[in-house]
N, CA, C and O atoms as a GROMACS GRO file, in nm:
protein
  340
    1UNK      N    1   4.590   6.799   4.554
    1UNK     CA    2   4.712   6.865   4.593
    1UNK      C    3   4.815   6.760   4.633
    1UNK      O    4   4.802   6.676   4.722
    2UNK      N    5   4.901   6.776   4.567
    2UNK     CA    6   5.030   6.683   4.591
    2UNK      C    7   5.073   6.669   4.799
    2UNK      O    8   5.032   6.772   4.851
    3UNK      N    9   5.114   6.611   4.865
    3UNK     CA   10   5.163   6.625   4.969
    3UNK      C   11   5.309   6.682   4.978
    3UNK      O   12   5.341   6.756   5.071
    4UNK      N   13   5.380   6.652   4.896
    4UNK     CA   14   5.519   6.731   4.901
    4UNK      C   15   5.482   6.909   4.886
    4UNK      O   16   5.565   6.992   4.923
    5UNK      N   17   5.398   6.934   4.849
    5UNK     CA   18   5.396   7.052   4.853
    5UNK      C   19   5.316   7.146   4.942
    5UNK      O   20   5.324   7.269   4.942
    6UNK      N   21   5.229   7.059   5.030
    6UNK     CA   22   5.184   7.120   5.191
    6UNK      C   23   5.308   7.145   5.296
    6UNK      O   24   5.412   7.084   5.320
    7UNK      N   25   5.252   7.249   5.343
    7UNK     CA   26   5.330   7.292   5.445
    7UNK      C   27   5.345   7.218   5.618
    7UNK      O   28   5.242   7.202   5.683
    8UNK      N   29   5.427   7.194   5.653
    8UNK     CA   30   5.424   7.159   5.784
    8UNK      C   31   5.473   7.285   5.911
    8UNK      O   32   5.567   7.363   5.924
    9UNK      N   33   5.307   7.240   6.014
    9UNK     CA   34   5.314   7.332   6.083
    9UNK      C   35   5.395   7.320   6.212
    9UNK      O   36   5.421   7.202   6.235
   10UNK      N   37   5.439   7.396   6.296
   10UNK     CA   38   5.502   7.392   6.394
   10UNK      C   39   5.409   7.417   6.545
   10UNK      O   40   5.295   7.462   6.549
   11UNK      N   41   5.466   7.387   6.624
   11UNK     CA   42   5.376   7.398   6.776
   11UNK      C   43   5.361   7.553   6.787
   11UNK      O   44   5.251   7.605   6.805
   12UNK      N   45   5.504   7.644   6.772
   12UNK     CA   46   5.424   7.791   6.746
   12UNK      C   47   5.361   7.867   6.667
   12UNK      O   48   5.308   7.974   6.698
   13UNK      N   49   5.364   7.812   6.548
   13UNK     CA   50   5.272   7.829   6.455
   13UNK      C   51   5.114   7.827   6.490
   13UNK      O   52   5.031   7.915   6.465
   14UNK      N   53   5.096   7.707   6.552
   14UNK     CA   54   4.934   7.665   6.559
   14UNK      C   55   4.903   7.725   6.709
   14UNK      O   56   4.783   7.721   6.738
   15UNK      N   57   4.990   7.779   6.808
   15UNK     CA   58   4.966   7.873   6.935
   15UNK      C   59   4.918   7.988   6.879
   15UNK      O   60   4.810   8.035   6.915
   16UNK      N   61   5.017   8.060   6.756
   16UNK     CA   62   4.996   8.183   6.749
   16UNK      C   63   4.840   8.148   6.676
   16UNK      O   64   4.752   8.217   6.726
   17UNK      N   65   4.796   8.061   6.576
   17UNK     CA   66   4.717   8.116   6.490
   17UNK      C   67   4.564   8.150   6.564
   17UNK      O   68   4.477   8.231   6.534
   18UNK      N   69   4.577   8.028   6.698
   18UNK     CA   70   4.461   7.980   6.768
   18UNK      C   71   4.497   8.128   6.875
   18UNK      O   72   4.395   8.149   6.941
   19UNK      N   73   4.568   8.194   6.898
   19UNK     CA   74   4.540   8.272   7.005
   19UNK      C   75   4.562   8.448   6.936
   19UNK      O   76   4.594   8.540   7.011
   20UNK      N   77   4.541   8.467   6.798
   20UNK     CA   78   4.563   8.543   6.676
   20UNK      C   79   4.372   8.494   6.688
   20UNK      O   80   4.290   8.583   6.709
   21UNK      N   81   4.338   8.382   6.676
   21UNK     CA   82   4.137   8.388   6.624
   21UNK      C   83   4.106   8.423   6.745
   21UNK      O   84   4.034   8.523   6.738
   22UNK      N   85   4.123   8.394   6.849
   22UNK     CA   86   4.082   8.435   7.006
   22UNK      C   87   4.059   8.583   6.999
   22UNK      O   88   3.962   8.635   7.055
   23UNK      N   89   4.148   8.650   6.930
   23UNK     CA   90   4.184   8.798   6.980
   23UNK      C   91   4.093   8.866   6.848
   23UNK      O   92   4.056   8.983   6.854
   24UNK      N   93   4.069   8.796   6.751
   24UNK     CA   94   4.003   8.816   6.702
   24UNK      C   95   3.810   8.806   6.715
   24UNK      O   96   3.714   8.878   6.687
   25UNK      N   97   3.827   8.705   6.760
   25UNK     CA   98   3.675   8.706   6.832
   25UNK      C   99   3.692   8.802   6.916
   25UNK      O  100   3.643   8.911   6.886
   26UNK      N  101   3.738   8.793   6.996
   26UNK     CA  102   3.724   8.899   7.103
   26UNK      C  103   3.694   9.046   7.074
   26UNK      O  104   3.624   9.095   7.162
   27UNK      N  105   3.720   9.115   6.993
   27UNK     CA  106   3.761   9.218   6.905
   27UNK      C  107   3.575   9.256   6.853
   27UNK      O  108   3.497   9.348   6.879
   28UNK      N  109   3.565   9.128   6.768
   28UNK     CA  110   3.406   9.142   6.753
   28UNK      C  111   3.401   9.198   6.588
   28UNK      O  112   3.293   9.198   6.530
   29UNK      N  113   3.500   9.235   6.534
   29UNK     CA  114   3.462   9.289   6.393
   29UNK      C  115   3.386   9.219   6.310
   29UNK      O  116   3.291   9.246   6.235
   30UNK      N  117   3.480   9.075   6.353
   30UNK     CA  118   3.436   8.999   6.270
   30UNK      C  119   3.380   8.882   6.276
   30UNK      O  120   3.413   8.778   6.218
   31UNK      N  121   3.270   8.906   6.373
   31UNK     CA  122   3.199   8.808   6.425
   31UNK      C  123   3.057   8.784   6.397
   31UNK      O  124   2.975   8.865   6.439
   32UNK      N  125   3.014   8.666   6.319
   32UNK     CA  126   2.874   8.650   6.280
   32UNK      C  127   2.825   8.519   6.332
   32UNK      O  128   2.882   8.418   6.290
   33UNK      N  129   2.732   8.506   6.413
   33UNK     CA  130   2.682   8.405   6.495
   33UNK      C  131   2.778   8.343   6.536
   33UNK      O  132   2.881   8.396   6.578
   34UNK      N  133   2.754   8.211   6.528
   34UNK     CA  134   2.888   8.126   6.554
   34UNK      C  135   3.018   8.086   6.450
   34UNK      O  136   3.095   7.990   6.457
   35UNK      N  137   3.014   8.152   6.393
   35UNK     CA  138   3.134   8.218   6.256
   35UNK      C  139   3.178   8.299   6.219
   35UNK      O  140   3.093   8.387   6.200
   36UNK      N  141   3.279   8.330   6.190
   36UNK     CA  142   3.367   8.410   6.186
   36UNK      C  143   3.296   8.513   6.008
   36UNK      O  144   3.219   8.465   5.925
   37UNK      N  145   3.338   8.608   6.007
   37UNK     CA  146   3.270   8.688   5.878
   37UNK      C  147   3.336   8.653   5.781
   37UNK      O  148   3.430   8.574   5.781
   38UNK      N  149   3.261   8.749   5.634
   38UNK     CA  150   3.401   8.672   5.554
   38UNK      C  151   3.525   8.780   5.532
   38UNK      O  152   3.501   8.878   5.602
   39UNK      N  153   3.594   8.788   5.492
   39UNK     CA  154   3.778   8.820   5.496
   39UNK      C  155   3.824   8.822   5.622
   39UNK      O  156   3.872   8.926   5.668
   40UNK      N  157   3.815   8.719   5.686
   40UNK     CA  158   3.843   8.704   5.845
   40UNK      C  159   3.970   8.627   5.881
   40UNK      O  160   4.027   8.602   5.987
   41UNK      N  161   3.999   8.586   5.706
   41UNK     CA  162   4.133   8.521   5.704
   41UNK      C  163   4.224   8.604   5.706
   41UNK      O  164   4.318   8.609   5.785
   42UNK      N  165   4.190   8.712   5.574
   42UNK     CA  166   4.315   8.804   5.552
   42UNK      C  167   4.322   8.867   5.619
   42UNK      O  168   4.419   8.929   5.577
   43UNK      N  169   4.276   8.949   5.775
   43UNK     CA  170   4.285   8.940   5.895
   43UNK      C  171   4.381   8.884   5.986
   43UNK      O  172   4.470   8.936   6.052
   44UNK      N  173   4.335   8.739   5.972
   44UNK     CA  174   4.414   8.649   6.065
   44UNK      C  175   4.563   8.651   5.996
   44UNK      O  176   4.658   8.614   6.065
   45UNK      N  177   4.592   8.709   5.819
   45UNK     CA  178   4.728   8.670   5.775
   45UNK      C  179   4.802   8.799   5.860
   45UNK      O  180   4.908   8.774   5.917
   46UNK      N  181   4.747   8.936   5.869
   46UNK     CA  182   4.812   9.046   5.884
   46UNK      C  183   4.816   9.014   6.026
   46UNK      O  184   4.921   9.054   6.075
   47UNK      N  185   4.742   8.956   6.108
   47UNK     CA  186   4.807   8.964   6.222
   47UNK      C  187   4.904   8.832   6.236
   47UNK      O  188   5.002   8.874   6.298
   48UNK      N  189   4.916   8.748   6.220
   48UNK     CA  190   5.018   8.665   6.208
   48UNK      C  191   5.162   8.657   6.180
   48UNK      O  192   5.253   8.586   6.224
   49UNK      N  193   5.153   8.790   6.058
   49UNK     CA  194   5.247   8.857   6.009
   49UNK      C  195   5.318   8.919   6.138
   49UNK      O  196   5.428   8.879   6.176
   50UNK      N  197   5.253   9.011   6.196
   50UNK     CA  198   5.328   9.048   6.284
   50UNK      C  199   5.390   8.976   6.399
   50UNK      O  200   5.505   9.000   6.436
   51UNK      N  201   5.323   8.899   6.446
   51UNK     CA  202   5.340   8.765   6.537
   51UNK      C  203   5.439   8.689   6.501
   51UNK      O  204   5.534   8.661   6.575
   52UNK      N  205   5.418   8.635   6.337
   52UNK     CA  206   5.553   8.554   6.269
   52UNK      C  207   5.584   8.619   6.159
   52UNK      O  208   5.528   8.601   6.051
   53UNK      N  209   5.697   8.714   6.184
   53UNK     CA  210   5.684   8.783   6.015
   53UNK      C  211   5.765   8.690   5.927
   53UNK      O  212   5.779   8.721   5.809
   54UNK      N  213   5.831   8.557   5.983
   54UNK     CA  214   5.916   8.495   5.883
   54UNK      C  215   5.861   8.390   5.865
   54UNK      O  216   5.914   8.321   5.778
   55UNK      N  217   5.743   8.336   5.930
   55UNK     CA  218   5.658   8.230   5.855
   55UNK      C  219   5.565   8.227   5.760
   55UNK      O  220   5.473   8.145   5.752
   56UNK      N  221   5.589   8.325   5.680
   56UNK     CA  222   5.479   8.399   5.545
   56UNK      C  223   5.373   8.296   5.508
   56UNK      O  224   5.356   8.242   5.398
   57UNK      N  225   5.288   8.276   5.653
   57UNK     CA  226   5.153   8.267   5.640
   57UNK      C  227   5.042   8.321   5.546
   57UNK      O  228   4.991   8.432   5.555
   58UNK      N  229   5.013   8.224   5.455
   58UNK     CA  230   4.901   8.316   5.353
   58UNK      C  231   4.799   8.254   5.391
   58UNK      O  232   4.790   8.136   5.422
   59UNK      N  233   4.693   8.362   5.390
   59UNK     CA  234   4.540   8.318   5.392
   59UNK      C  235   4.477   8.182   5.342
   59UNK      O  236   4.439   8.086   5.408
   60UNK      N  237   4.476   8.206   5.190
   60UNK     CA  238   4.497   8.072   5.078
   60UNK      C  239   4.594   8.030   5.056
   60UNK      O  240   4.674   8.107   5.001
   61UNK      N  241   4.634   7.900   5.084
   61UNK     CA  242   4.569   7.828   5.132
   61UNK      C  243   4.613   7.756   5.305
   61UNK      O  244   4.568   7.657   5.363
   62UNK      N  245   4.728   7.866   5.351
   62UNK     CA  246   4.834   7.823   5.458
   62UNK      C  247   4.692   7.811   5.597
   62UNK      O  248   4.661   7.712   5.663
   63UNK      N  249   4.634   7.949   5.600
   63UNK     CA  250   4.546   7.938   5.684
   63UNK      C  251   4.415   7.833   5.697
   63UNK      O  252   4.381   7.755   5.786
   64UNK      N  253   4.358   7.869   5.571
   64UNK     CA  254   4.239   7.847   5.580
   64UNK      C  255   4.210   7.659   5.535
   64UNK      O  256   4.109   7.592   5.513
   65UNK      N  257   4.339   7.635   5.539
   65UNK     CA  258   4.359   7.450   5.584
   65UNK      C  259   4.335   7.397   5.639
   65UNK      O  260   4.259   7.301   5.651
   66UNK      N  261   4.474   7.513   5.746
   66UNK     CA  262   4.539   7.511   5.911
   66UNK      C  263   4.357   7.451   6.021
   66UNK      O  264   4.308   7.360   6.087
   67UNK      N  265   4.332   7.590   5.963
   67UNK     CA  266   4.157   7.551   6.061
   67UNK      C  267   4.117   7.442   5.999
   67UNK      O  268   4.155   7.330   6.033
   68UNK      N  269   4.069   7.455   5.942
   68UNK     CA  270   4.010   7.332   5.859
   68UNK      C  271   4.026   7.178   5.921
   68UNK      O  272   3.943   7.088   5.926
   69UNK      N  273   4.211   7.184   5.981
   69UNK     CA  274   4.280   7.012   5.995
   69UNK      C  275   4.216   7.059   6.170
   69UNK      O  276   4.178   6.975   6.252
   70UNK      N  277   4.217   7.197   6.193
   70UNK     CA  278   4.248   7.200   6.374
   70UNK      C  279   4.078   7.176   6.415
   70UNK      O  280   4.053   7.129   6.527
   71UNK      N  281   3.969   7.208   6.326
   71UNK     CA  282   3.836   7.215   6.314
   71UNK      C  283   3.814   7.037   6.339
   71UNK      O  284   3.768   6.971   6.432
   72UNK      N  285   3.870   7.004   6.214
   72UNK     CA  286   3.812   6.801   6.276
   72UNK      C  287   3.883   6.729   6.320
   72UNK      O  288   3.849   6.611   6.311
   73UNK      N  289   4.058   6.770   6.412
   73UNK     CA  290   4.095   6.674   6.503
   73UNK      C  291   4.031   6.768   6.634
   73UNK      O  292   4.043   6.704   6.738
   74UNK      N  293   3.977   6.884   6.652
   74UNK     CA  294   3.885   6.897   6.762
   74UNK      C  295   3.755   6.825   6.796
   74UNK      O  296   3.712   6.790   6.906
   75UNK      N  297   3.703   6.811   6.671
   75UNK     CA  298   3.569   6.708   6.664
   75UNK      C  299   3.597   6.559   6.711
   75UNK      O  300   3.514   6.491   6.770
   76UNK      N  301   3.725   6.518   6.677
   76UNK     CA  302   3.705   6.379   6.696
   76UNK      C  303   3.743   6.386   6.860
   76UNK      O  304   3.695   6.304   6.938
   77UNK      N  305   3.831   6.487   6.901
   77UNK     CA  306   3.869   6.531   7.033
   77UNK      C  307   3.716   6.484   7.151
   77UNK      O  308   3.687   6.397   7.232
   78UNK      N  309   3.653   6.618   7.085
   78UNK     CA  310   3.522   6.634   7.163
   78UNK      C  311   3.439   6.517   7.145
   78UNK      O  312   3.382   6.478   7.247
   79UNK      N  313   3.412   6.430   7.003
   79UNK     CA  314   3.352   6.324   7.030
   79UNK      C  315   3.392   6.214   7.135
   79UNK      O  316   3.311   6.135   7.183
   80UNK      N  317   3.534   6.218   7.169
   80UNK     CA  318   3.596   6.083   7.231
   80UNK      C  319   3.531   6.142   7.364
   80UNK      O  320   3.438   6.084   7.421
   81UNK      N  321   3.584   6.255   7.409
   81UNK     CA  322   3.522   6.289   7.558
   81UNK      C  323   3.386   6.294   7.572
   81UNK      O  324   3.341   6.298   7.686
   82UNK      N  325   3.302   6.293   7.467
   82UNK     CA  326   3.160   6.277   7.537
   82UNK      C  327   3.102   6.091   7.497
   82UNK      O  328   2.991   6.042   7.514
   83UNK      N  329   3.210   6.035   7.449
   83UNK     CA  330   3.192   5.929   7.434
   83UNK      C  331   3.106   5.883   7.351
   83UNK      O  332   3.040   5.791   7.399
   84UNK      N  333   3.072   5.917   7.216
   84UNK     CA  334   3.071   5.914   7.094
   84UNK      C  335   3.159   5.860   7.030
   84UNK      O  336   3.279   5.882   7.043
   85UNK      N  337   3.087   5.752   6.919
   85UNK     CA  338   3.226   5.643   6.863
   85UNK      C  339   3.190   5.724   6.689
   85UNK      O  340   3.256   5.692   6.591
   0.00000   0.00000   0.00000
């Protein structure tokens, strides 16, 4: 994938999406062990939608990136604090 053609996210963008999966766990529909079920994206687009209806968040591939980049700068997060190189 070219880089000119990824999207750049904003600070409310990545509030809403992370507190849009919260409310979603919470909820429980779509919750399987420690993962989320599957169409748990197109989920997360319809509620986002409402949250940002002018940031036309799509599932593929806007979302399911988004986690993806927020998934391993948390890892390297959590490795530094337990002091893991």
């Amino acid at each position: 994938m070219e880089l000119a053609n990824q999207m750049k996210w904003v600070l409310e963008e990545d509030v809403a999406l992370v507190a849009c999966m919260v409310d979603l766990h919470n909820v429980g529909t779509f919750n399987a062990d420690t993962r989320f079920k599957a169409g748990y994206l197109n989920e997360l687009e319809k509620m986002l939608e409402k949250v940002l209806p002018h940031a036309m968040l799509k599932a593929k591939p806007n979302l399911e990136s988004r986690i993806r980049t927020l998934k391993r700068v948390w890892l390297i997060i959590y490795d530094m604090l337990r002091g893991k190189k």
